[in-house]
N, C-alpha and C positions, 0 to 999 in steps of 0.2 A: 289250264293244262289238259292236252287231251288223253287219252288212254291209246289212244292208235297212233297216237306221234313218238310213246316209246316205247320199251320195248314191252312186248308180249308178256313176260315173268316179271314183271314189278313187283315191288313185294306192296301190297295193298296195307296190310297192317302197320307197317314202320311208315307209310305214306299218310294214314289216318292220323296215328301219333306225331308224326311232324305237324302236319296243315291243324289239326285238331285246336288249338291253341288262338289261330287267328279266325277262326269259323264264326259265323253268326251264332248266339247262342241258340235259339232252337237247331242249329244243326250240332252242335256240340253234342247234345240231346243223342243224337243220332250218334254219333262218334264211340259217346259214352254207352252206350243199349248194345254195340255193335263189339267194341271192346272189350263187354263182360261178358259175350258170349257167341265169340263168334258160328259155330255150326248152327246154334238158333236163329240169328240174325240170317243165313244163308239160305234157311229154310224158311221161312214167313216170308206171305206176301205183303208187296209194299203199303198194303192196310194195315194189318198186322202191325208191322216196323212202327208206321205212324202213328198205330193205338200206343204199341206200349212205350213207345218213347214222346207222347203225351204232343206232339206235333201234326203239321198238316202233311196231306201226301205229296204236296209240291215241294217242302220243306225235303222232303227222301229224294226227289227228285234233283232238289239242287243240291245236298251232299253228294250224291253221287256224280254230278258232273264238278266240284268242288273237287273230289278228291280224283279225281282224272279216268272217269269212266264214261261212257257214252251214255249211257242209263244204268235204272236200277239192275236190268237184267244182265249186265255187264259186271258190275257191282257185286250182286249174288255171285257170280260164278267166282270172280277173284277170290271170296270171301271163302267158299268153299273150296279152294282147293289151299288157299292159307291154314284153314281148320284142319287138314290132313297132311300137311307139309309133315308132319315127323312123321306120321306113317309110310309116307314115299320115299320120304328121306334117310331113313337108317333102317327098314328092315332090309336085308339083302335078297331075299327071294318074293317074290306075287304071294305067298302064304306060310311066311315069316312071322312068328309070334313072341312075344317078351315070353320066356317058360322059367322067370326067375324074376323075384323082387327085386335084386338089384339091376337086372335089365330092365325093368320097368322105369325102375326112378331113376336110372339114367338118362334113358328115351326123354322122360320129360324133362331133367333139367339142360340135355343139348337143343330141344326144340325151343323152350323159353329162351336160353341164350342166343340163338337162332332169330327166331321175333322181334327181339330186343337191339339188336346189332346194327341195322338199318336204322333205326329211330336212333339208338345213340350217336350213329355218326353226325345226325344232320345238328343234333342239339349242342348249346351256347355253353360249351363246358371250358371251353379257352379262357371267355369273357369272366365264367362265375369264376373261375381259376385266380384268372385277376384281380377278384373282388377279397378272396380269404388271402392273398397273397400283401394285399393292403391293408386290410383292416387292424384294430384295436385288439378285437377279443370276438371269438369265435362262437356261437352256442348250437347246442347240435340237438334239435326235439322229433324226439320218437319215444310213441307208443303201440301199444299191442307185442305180440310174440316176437314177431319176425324184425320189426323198426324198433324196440326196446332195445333190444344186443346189439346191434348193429350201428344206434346211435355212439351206445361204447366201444364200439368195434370203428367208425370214423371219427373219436375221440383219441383214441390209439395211434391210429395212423397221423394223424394232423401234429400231435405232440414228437409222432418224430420228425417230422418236418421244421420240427421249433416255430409251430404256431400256436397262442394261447388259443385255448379252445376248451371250454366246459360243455359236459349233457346232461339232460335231465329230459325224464322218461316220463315225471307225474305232471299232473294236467296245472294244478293249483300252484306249484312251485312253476312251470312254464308261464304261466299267468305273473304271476310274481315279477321272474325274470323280464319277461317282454317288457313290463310298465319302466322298469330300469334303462331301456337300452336309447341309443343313439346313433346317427348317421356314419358313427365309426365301430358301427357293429351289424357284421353280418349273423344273420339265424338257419341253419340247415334242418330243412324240414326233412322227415323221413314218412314215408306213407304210403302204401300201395297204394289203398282206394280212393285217397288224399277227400273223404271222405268223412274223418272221425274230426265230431264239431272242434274237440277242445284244439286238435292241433290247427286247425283252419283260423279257429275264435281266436289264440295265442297269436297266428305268426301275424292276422289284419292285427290285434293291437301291437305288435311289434312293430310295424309298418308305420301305421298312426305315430308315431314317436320318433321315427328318420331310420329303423333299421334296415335293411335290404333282405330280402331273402331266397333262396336256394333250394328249390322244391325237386326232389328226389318222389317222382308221385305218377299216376295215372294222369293222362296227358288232357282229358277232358274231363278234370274236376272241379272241386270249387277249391282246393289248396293248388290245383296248376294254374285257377284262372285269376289268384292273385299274387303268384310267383315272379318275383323278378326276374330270376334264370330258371328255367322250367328242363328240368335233366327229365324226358321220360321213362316211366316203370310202363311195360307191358304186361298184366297178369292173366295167364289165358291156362284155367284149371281144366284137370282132367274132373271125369268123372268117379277114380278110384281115391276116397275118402278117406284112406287109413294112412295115409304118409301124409308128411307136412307138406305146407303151400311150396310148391318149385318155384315162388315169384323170390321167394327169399336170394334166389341164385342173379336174377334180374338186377335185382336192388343191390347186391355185393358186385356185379362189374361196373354197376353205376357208380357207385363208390369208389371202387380201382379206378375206372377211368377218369374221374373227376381227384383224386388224390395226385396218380398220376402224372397226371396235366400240368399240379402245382410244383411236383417235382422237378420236373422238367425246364419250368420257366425259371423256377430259383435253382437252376444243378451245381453251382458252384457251391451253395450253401447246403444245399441238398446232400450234394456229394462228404463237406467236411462234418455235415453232423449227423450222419447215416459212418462215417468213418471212424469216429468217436464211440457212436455206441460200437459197431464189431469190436472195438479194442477193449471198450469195456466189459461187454459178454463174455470174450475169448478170456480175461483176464479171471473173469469169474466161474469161468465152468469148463473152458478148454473148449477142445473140440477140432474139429479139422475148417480150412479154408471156406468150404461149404455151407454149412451147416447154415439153416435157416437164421436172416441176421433180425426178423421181429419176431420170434418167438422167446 
């Protein structure tokens, strides 16, 4: 793929998270270095790049024509103005500043969702749709802050779908569970950095035993690189410390659009036991027409 055959504004980053996945591993390497830190990556020379992503400099050379640039110098530029897409993109005036906290954490949770949006289109969420839409029994592993709640939070959603589905957040009960499972069991892994051993160590032994799995994860990891359907998470942090990660916003459309999806293809059944519960909430607390029907 060239970079001059389409167009000029490609988004480079939703293009890294798609190709990421099929990459040679030392370019992965590169994918991964360039992911966690894009304006870094922009700025280092293609020595640099190659030190700290522990590869050769032809290695940078062939990512960069991999991911559809002419060279690295090509590469750098995309890369840099992806790094300031939210700055171009929602202040209104050349010297437009956030002068409010919640302008700030707004900014970044539309530019993450922004980032993420291209990557989600191109990913196998039909396919995995199909896979929870089949199976036996459902298990949904996340750990840390942001993939703990959210594991209960795609537990939620699935049970109204009337699919079994349990979560578990601790490392030694996922170990547990994994050694139980079978080819009519799907595992939703949940993980930004899809980086944390025990969830990686869990879903390979869930694997080893016929499970399939469903990785909600950074696209050049070692939980994306042994995912069966690989949804990817973009997590591209700012520099201001005091507010939670904005990838958590990431990881939650990944979620909608992969729920979503299920809905969709089951909508008769969708639709009578989504119709059930309204009648039973209404029944239980009133309320008008409206009124949010999962809370």
């Amino acid at each position: 793929m060239n970079g001059h055959a389409d167009s000029l504004s490609f988004d480079i980053v939703a293009r890294i998270a798609e190709l990421a996945p099929a990459l040679r591993s030392a370019e992965r390497k590169v994918a991964a270095l360039i992911l966690d830190d894009l304006t870094g990556a922009s700025r280092a020379s293609i020595g640099a790049l190659a030190e700290k992503a522990d590869v050769s400099v032809a290695t940078v050379t062939r990512f960069a024509k991999a991911v559809g640039c002419e060279d690295v110098r090509e590469l750098k530029l995309r890369l840099a103005q992806a790094a300031a897409v939210g700055q171009r993109f929602f202040e209104r005036e050349q010297d437009a500043v956030a002068d409010s906290l919640a302008a700030r954490i707004f900014e970044d949770v539309q530019t993450t969702l922004a980032q993420n949006q291209g990557a989600l289109r191109a990913a196998p969420v039909a396919d995995a749709a199909d896979a929870l839409a089949e199976v036996s029994m459902i298990y949904v592993f996340g750990m840390g802050g942001g993939s703990t709640a959210l594991a209960d939070e795609m537990r939620f959603r699935l049970v109204r779908l009337g699919r079994p589905v349990a979560s578990y957040q601790d490392g030694l009960l996922q170990r547990m569970v994994a050694s139980t499972l079978s080819k009519e069991n799907v595992v939703i892994a949940l993980s930004v950095t899809g980086q944390t051993p025990e969830i990686v160590e869990n879903c390979r032994l869930a694997k080893e035993y016929g499970a399939r799995v469903i990785a909600l994860t950074a696209p050049a990891s070692p939980l994306g690189a042994i995912a069966d359907w690989l949804i990817p998470i973009i997590a591209i942090e700012t520099d201001f410390i005091y507010k939670p990660s904005s990838s958590r916003y990431a990881m939650m459309m990944a979620l909608d659009l992969l729920v979503t999806e299920l809905a969709v293809k089951q909508a008769d059944r969708s639709r009578e036991l989504l119709r059930r519960m309204k009648h039973a909430l209404d029944a239980h607390r009133g309320g008008g027409e409206r009124q949010p029907l999962r809370d």
